[in-house]
N, C-alpha and C positions, 0 to 999 in steps of 0.2 A: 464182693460188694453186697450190700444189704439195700433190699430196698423199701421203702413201704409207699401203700399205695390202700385207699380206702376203695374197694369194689362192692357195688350193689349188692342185695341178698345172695350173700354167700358164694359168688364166684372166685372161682380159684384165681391168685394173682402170683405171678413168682416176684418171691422176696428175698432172692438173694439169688446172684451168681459167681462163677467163676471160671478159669481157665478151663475147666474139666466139672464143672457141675452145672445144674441149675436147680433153685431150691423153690419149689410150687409147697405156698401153703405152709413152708418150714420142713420138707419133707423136700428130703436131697435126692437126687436122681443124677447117673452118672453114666445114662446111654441113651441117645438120641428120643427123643417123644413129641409127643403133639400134645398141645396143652388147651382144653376147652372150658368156657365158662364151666360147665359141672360134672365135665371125667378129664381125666388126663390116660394118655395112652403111649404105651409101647412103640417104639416106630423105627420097622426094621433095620434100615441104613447105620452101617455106622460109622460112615461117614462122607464128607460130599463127592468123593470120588466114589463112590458105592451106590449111588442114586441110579434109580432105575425107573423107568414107564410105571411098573406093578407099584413103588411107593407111592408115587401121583395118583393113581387112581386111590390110595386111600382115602387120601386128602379131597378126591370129587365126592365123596360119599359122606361129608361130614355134614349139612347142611348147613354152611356156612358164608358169606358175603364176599370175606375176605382172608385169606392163607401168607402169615408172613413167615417167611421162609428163614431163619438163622441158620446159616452156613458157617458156623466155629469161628475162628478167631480175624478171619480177613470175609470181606465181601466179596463172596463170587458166584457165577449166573450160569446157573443151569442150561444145556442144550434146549434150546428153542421145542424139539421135539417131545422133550417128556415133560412139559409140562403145557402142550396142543388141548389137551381132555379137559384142563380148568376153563381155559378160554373158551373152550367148545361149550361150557356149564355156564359160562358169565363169572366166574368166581375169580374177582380180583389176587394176583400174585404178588407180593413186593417182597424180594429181595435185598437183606442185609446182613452183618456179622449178627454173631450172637447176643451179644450185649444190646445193639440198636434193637433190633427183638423182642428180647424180655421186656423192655423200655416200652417199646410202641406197644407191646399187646396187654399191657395194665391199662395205659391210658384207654386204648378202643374197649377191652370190656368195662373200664367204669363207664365208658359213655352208653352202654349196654348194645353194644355192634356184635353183630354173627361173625368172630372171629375166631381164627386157629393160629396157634403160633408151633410151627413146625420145625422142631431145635435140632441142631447137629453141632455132635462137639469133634475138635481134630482138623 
């Protein structure tokens, strides 16, 4: 699916996804990342069964408000414990599928919010 979405001075917005991609910018990506108003990053897991404590803490380091979580094609919630270090920061978590994701994290950066959208495909 394509999307468009108009974001403030040149933040990155994803404009397209799919079962196995996510396309930040028109630039397709087809292994799990975290996507920030001005870098997009690497992000080890690859996939929700593969989450570990050490991915979490990347996400505490990002200086960010709020961490939406895409968990690939169904919505599902991480153990309580690997994700203790956000709460422990104040840094809002919301978990959802991957599509609700790409969705919510255009809207919060054009409203220009400290947000990360932390994608898992599988």
């Amino acid at each position: 699916m394509k999307l468009h979405a108009s974001a403030p001075g040149g933040a990155n917005t994803v404009t397209g996804y799919g079962p196995d991609y996510v396309a930040v910018n028109g630039r397709r990506h087809q292994s799990s990342l975290v996507v920030l108003r001005d870098r997009v990053l690497d992000w080890p897991p690859a996939s929700f069964d593969a989450l570990s404590g050490e991915d979490f803490q990347v996400l505490e380091t990002l200086d960010v408000d709020i961490v939406l979580l895409g968990t690939g094609a169904k919505q599902r919630f991480p153990a309580p414990g690997l994700t203790a270090g956000l709460r422990a920061k104040r840094i809002g978590l919301e978990v959802m599928d991957l599509q609700a994701a790409c969705r919510t994290y255009n809207i919060l950066v054009a409203e220009e919010r400290k947000v990360a959208a932390a994608l898992l495909f599988g």
